[in-house]
C-alpha positions in Angstrom: 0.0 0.0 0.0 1.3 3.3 -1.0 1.5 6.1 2.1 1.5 9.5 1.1 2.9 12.6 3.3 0.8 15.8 3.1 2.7 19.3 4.1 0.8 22.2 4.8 1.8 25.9 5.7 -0.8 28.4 7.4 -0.4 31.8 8.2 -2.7 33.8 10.7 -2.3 37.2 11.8 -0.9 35.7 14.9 1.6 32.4 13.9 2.5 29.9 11.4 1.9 26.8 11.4 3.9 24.0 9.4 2.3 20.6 9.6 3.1 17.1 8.3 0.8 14.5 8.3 1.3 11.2 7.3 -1.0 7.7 6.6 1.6 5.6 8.3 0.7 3.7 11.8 0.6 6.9 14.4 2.9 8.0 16.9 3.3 5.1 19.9 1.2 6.0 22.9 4.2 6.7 24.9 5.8 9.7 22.8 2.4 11.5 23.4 2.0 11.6 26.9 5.8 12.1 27.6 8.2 15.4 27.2 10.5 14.7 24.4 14.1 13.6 25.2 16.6 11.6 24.0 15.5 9.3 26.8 12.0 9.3 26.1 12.3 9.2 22.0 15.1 7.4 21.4 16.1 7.5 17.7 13.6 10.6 17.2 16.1 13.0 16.9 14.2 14.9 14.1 11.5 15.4 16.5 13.8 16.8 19.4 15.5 19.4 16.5 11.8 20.3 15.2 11.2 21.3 18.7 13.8 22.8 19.4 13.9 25.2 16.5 10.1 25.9 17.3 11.0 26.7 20.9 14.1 28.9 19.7 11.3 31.5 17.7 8.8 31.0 20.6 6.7 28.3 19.4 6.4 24.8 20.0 5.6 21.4 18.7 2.5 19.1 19.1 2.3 15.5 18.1 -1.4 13.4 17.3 -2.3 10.3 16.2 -4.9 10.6 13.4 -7.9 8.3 12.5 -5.6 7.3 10.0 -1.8 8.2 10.8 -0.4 10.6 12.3 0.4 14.7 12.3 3.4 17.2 14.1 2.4 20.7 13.6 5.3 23.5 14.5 3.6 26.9 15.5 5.8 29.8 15.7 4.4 32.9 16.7 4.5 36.4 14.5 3.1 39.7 14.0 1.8 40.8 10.4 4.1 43.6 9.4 7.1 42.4 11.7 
């Protein structure tokens, strides 16, 4: 079966938002109720740097599993005209 990755970018007058969604099998339970570390997500390093480079502009991260797959949305806060 054939997966497919969906990208989308939204801008609001108060952030954008970057998400990825994917129709693979979802995040393990355990990722989503823990704060990400190198303990906690082992081998998810990509995770930890999208975090991080959210936190760094004052935004953040936020895993979910999907009916179908799964979805990490960055948010990083701006102004319009900034």
């Amino acid at each position: 079966t054939e997966g497919r990755i969906q990208v989308t970018v939204e801008a609001t007058k108060q952030a954008l938002r970057l998400t990825v969604r994917d129709q693979g099998p979802g995040f393990p339970p355990g990722i989503l109720s823990v704060k990400l570390s190198k303990e906690t997500v082992p081998g998810r390093f990509g995770l930890l740097l999208a975090r991080d480079i959210a936190a760094a502009h004052g935004g953040g991260l936020s895993l979910r599993n999907e009916a179908v797959g799964a979805s990490a949305e960055i948010a990083i806060p701006y102004s319009v005209g900034t």
